[in-house]
Backbone as CSV, one residue per row, in Angstrom:
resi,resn,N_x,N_y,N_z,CA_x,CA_y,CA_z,C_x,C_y,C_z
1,UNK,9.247,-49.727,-23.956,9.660,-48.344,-24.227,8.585,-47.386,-23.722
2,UNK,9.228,-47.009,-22.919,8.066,-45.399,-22.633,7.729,-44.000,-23.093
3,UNK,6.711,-44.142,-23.277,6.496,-42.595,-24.307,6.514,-41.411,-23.208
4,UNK,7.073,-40.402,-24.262,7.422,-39.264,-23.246,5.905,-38.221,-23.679
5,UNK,5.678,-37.288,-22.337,4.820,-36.700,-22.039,5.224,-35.844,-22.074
6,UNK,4.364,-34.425,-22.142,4.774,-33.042,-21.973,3.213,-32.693,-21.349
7,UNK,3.587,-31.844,-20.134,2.908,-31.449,-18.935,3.056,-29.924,-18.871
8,UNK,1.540,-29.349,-18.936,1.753,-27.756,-18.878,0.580,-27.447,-18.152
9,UNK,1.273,-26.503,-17.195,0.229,-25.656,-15.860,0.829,-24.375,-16.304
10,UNK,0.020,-23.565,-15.194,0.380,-22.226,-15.144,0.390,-22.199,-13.845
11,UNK,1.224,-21.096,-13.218,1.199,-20.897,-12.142,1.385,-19.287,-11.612
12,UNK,0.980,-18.598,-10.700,1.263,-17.723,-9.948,2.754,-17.591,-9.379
13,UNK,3.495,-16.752,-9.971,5.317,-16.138,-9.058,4.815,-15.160,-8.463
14,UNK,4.950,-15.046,-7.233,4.777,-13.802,-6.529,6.527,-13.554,-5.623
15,UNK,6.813,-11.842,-6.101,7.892,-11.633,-5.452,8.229,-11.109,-4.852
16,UNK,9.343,-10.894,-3.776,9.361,-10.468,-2.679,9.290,-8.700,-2.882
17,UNK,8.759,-8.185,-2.293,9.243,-6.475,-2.774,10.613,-6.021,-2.428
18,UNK,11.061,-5.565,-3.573,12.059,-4.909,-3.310,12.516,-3.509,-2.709
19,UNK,13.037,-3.350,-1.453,12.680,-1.643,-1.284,13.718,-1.343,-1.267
20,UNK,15.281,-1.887,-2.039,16.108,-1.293,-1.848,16.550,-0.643,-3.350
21,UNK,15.385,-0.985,-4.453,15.193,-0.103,-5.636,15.845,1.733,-5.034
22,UNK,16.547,1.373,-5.960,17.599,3.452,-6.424,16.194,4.237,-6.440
23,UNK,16.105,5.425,-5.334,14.704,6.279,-6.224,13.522,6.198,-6.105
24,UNK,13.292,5.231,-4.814,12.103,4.478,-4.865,11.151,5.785,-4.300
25,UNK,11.328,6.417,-3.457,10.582,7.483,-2.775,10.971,8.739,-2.926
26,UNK,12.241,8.282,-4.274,12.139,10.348,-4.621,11.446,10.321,-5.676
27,UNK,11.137,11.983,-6.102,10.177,12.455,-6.958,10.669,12.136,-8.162
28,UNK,10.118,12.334,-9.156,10.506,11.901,-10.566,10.062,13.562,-11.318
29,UNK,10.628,13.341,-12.703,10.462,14.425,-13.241,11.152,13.947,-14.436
30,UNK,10.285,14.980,-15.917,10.686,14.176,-16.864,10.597,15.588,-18.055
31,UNK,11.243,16.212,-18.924,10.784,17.217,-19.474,11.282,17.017,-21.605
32,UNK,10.563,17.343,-22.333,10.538,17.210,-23.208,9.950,18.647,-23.873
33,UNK,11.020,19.030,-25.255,10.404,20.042,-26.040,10.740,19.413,-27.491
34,UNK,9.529,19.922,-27.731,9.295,19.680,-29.533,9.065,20.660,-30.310
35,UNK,9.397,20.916,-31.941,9.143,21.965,-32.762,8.164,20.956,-33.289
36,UNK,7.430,22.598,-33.974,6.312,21.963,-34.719,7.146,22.662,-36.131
37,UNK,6.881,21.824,-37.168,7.550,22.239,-38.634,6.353,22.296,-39.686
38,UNK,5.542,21.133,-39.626,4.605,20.919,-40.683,3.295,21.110,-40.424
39,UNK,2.647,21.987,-41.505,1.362,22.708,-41.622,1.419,23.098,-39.993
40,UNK,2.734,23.959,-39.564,2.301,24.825,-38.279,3.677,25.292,-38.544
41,UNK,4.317,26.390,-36.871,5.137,26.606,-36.635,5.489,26.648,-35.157
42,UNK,6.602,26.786,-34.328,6.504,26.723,-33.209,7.006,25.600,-32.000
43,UNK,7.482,25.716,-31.344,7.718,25.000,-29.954,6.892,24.420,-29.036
44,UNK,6.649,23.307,-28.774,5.961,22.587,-27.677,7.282,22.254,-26.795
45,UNK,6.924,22.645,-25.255,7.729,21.941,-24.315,6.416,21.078,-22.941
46,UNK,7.044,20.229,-22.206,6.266,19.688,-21.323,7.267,19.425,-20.673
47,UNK,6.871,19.568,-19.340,7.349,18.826,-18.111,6.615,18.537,-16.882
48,UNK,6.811,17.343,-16.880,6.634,16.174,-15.648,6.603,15.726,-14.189
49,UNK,5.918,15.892,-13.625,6.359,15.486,-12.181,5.109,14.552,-11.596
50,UNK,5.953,13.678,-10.686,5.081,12.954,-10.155,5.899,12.862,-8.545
51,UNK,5.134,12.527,-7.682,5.946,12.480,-6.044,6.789,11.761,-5.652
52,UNK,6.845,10.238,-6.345,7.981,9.354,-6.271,7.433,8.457,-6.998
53,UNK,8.723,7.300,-7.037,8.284,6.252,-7.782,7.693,5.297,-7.424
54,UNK,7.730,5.001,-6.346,7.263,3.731,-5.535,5.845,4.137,-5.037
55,UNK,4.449,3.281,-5.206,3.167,2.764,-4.870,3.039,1.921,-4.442
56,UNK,2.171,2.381,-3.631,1.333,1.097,-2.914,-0.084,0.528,-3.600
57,UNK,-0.440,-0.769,-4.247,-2.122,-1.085,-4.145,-2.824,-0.271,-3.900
58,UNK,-3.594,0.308,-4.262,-4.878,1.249,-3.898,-4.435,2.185,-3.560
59,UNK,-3.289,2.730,-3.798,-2.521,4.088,-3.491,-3.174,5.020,-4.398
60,UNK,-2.882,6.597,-4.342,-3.409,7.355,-5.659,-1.613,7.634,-6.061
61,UNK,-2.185,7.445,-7.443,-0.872,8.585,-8.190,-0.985,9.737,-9.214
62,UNK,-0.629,10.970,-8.162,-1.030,12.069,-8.904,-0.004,12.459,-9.720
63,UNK,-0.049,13.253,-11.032,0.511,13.155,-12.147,0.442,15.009,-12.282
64,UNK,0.726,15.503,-12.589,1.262,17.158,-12.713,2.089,17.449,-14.074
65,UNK,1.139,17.969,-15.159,2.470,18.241,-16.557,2.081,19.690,-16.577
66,UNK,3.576,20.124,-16.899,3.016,21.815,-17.359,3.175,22.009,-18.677
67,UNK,2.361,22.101,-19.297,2.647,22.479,-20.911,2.328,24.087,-21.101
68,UNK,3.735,24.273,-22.007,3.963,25.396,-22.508,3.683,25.302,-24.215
69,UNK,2.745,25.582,-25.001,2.377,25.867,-26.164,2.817,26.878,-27.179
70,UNK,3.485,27.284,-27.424,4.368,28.339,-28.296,4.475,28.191,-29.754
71,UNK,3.249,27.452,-30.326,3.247,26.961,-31.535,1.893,27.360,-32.350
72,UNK,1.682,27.529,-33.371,0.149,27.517,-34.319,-0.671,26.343,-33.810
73,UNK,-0.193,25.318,-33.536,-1.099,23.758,-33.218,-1.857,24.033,-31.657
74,UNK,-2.570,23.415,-31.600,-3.156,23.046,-30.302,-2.629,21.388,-29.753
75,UNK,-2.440,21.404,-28.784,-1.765,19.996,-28.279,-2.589,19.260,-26.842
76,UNK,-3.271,18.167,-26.990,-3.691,17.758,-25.955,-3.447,16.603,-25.243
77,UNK,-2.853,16.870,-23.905,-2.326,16.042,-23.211,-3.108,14.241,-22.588
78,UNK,-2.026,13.412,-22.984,-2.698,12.219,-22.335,-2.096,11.462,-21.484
79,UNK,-2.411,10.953,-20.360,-1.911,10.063,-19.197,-2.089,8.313,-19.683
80,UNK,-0.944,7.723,-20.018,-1.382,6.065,-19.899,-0.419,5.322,-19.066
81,UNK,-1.065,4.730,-17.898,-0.270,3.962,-17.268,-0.340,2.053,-17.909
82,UNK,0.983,1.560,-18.094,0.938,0.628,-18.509,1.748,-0.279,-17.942
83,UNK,1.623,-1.782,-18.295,2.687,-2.666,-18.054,3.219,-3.390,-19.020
84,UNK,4.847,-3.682,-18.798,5.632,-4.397,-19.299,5.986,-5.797,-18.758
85,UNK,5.459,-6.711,-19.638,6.497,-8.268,-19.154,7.399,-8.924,-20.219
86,UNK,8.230,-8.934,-19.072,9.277,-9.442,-20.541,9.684,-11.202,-19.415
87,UNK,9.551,-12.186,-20.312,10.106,-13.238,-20.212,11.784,-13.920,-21.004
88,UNK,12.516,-14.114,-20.239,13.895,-14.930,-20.616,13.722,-16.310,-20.542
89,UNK,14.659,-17.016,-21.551,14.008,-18.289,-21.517,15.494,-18.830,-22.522
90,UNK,16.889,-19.559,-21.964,17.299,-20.961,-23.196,17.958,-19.036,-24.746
91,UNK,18.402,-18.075,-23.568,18.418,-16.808,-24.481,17.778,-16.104,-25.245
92,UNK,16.425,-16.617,-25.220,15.413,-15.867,-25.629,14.516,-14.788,-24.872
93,UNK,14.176,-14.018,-25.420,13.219,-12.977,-24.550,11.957,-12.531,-25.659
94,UNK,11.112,-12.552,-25.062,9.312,-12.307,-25.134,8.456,-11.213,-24.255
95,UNK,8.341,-10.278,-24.803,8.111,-8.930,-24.200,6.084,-8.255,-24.849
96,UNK,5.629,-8.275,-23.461,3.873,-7.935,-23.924,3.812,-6.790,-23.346
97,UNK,3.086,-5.787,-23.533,2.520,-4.404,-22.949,1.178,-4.512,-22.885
98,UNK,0.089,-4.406,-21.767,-0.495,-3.796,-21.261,-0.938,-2.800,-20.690
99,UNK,-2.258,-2.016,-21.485,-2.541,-0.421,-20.755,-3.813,-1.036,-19.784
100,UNK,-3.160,-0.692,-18.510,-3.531,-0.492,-17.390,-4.929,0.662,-17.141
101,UNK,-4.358,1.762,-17.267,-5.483,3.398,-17.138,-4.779,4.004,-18.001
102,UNK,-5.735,4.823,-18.683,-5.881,5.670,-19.471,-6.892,6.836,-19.361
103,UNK,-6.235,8.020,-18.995,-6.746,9.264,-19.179,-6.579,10.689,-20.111
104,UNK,-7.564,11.502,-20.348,-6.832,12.166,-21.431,-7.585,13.730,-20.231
105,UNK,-7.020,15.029,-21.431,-7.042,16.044,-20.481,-7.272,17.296,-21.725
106,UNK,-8.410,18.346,-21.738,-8.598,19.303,-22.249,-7.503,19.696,-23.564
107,UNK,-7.606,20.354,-24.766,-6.475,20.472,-25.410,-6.274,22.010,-24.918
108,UNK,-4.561,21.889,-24.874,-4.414,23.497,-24.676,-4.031,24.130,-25.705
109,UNK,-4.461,25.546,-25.779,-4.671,26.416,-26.952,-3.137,26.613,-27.640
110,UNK,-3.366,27.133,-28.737,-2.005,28.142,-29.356,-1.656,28.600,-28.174
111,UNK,-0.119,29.212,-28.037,0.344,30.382,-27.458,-0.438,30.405,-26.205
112,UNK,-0.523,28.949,-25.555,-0.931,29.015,-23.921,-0.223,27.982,-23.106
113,UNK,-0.226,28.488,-21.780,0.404,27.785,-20.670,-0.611,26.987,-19.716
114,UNK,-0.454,26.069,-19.689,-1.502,25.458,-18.586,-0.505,24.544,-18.175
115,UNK,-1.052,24.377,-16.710,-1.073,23.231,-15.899,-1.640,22.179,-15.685
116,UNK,-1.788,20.677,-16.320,-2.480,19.608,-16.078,-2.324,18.929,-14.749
117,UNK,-3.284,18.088,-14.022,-2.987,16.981,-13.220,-3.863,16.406,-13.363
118,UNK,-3.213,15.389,-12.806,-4.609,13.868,-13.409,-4.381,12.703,-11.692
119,UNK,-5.099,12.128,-11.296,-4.596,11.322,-10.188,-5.392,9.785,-10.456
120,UNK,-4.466,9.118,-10.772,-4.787,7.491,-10.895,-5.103,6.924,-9.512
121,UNK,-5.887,6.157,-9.498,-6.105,5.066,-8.456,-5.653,3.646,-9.110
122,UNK,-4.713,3.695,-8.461,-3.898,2.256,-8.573,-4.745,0.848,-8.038
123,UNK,-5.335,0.095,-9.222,-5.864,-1.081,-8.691,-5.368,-1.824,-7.725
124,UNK,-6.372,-2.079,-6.499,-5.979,-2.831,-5.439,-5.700,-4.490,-6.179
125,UNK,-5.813,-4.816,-6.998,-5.715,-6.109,-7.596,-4.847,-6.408,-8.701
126,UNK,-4.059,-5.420,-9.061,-2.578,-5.082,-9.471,-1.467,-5.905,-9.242
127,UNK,-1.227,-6.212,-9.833,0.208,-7.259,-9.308,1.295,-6.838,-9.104
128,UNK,2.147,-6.735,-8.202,3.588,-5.751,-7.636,4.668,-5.825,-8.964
129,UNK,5.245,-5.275,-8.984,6.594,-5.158,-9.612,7.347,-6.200,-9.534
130,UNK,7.891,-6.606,-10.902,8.918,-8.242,-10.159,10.094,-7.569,-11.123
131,UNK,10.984,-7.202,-10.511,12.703,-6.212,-10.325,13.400,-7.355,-10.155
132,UNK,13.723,-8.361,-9.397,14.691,-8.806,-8.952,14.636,-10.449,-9.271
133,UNK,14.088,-10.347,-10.592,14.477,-12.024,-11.001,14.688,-12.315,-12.455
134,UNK,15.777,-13.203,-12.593,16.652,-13.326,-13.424,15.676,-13.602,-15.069
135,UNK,13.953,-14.571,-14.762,13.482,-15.027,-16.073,12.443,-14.266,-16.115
136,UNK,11.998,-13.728,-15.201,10.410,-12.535,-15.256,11.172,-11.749,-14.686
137,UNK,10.296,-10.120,-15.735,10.483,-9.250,-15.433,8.849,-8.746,-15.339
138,UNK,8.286,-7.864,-14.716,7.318,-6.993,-14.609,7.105,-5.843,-14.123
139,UNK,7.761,-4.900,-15.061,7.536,-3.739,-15.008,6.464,-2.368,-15.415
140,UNK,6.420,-1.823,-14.783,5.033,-0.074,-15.001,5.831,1.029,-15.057
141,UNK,5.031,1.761,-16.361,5.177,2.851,-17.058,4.508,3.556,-17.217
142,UNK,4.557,4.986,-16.851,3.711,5.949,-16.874,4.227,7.050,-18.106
143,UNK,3.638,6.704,-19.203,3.390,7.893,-20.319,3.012,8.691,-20.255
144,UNK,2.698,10.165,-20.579,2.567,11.330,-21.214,2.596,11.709,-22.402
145,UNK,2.154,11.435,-22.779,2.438,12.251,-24.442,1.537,13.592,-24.963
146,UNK,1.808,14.004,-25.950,0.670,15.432,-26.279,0.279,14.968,-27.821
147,UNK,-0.496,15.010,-27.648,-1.132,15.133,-29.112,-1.630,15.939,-29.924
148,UNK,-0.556,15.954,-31.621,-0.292,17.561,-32.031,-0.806,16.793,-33.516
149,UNK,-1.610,17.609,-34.258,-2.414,17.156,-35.344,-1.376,17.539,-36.280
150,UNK,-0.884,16.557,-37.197,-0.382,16.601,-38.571,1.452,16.757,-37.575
151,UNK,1.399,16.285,-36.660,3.437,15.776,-36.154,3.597,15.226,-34.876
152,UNK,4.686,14.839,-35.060,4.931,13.507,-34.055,4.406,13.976,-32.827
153,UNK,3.730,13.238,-31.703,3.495,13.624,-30.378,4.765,13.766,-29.534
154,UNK,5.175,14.485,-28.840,6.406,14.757,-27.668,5.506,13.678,-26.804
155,UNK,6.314,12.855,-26.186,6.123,12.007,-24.850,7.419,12.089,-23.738
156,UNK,6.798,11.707,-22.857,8.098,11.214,-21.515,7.127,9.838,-20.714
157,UNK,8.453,9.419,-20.504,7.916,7.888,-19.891,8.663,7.931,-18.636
158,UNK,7.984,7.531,-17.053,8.175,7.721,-16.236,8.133,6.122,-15.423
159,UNK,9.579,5.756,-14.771,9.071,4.545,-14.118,8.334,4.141,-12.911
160,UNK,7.362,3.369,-12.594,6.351,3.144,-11.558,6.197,2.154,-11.065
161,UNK,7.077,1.718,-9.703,7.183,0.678,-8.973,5.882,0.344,-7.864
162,UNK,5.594,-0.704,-8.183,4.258,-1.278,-7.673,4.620,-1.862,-6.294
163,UNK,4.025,-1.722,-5.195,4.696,-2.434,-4.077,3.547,-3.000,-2.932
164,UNK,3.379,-4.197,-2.712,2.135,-4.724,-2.491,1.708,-4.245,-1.226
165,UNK,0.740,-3.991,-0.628,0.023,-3.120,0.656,0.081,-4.371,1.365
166,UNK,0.213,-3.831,2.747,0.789,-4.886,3.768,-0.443,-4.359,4.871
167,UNK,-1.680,-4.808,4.346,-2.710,-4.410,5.649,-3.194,-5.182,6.819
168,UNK,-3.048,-4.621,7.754,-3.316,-5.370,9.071,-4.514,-5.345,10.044
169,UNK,-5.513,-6.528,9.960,-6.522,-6.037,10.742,-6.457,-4.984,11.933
170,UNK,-7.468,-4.388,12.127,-7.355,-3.980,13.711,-8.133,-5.241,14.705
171,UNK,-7.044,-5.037,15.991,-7.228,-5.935,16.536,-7.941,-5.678,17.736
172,UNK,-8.931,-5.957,18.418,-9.698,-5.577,19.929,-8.980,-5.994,21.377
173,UNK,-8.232,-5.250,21.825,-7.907,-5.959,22.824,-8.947,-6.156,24.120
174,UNK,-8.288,-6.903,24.711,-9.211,-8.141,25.292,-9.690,-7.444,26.496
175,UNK,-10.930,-7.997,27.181,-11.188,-7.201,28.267,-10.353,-7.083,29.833
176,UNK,-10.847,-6.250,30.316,-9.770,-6.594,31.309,-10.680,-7.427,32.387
177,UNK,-9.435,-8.044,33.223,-9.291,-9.233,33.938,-10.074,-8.431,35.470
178,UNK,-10.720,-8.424,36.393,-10.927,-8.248,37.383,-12.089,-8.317,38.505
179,UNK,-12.427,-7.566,39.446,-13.504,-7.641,40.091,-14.682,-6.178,40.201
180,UNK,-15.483,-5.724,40.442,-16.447,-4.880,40.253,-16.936,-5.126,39.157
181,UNK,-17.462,-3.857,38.824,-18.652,-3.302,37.479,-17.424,-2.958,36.201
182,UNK,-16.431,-2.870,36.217,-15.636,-2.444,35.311,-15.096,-3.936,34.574
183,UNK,-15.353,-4.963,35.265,-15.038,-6.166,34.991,-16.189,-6.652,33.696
184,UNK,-17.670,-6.329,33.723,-18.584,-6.371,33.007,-19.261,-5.260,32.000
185,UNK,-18.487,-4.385,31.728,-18.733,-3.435,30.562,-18.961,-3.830,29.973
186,UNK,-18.684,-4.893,29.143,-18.732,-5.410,27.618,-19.099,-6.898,27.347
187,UNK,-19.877,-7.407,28.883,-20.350,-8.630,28.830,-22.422,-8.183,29.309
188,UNK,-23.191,-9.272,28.382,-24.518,-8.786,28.840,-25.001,-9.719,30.237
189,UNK,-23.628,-10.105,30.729,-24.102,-10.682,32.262,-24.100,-9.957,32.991
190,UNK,-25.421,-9.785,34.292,-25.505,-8.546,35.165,-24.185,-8.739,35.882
191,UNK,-23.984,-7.757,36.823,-22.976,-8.384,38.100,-23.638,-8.588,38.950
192,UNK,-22.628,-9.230,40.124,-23.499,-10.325,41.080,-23.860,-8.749,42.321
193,UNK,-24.495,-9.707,42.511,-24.675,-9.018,44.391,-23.374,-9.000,44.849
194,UNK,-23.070,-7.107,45.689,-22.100,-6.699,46.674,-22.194,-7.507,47.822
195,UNK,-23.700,-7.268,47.936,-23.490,-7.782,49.474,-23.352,-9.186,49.369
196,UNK,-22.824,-10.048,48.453,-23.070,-11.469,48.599,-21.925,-11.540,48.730
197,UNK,-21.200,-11.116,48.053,-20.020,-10.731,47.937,-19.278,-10.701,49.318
198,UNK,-19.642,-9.678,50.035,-19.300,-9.151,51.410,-19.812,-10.024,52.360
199,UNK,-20.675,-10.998,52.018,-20.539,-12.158,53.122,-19.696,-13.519,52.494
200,UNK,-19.601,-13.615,51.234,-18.747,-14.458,51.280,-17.413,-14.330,51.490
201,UNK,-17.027,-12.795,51.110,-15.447,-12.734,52.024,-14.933,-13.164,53.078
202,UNK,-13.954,-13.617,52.937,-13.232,-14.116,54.421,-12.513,-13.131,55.525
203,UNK,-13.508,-13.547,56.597,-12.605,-12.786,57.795,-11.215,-12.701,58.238
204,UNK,-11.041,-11.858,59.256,-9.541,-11.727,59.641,-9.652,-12.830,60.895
205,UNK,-8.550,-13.485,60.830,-8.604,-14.233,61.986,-7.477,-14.069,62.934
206,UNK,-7.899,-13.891,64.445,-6.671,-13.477,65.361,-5.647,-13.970,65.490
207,UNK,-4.459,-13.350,65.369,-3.204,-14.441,65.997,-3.211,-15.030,67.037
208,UNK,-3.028,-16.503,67.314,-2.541,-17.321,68.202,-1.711,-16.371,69.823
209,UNK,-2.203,-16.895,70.806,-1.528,-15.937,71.680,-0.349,-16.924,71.992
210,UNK,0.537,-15.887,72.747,2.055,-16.489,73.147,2.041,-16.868,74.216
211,UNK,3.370,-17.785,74.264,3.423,-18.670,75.230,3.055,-18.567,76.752
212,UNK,3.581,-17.432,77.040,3.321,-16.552,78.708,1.383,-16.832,78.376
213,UNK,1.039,-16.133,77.747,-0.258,-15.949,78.102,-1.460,-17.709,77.991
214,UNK,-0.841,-18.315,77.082,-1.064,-19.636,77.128,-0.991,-20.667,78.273
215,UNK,-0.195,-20.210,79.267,0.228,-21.296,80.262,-0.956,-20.752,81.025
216,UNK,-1.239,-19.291,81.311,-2.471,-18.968,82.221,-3.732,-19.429,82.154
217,UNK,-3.742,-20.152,81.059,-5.402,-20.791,80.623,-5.684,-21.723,82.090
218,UNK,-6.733,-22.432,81.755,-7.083,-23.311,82.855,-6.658,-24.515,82.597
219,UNK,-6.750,-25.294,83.539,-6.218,-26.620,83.065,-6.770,-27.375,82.620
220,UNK,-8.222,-27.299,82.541,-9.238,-27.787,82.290,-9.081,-27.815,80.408
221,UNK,-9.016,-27.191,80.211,-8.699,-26.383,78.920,-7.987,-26.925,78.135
222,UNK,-6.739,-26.907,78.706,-5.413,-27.569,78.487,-5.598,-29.297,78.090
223,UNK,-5.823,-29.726,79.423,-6.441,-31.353,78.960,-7.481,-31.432,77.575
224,UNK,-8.470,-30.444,77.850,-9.216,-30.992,76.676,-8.559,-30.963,75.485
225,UNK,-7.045,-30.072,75.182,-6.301,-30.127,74.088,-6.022,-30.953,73.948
């Protein structure tokens, strides 16, 4: 009877990018307003923009909120980019979040308008987006939220498709093929001697004369042929 084993690795899925994602290169935009009720009074609104959804590795992503403050509270804005994995498995699903970057940004006053931006540098060592498979999912989220002392924070969540950088050495092309000084630019061998050159070239040699003028030779001539 043979005993049964159970065998566990881990491994690396890497997936193909998807670029036929809905949205991938239009802008996004996301807007949210909140009342303030407790120990304040007043309206918070925010809105969102970012340039599109789709990144590259080591791309920047700049982030733009305009908050409008219309309330007793002061509210200060924060940027968290994060990730989602969710695993399927036999109908089960298992879902982890990871914060990626995290930035925060000045609080803006009572009864003021400002403009935030913030610009992430997307780790070159980031792992792409996996969209298009049935048991992993891995998805990025870009939060906003404001933070309002003594009530709920207003947020918007923005989606952020990761898409792996496809870099290509530069390549030197090759020297060129020929004769002179232009042939040795980029080699530390001198060039040779012209004039060696010009005697080893080959001469022109005369055409053979024709028949009429051939028979006039001597005969002497002739025999020795």
């Amino acid at each position: 009877m043979k005993l049964k084993k159970k065998v566990k690795t881990h491994f690396t899925f890497v997936s193909k990018a998807d670029m036929d994602t809905p949205g991938l290169m239009e802008p996004q935009n996301g807007c949210k307003d909140k009342s303030v009720n407790v120990f304040g009074s007043g309206n918070i609104s925010m809105d969102v923009h970012t340039k599109r959804m789709g990144y590259m590795q080591g791309e920047a992503l700049r982030v733009t909120a305009e908050v409008s403050n219309h309330s007793t509270r002061s509210a200060k804005p924060k940027f968290i980019l994060y990730e989602k994995k969710s695993f399927f498995a036999q109908g089960h699903q298992s879902v982890s979040k990871k914060i990626i970057l995290k930035e925060k940004s000045e609080a803006v006053a009572s009864s003021a308008k400002e403009t935030v931006t913030k610009v992430f540098s997307i780790p070159t060592e980031l792992p792409p987006s996996i969209l298009n498979c049935s048991i992993i999912k891995l998805e990025y989220k870009l939060r906003i939220c404001l933070d309002v002392k003594f009530a709920s924070n207003p947020e918007i969540k923005l989606p952020i498709v990761i898409l792996p950088s496809f870099e290509v050495p530069a390549m030197k092309p090759p020297a060129a093929v020929g004769f002179g000084f232009n042939a040795f630019e980029d080699s530390d061998q001198a060039p040779c001697n012209t004039a060696s050159q010009a005697q080893a070239a080959p001469q022109e040699v005369d055409p053979p004369p024709s028949y009429e003028v051939y028979s006039m030779y001597p005969s002497e001539y002739t025999s020795a042929l």
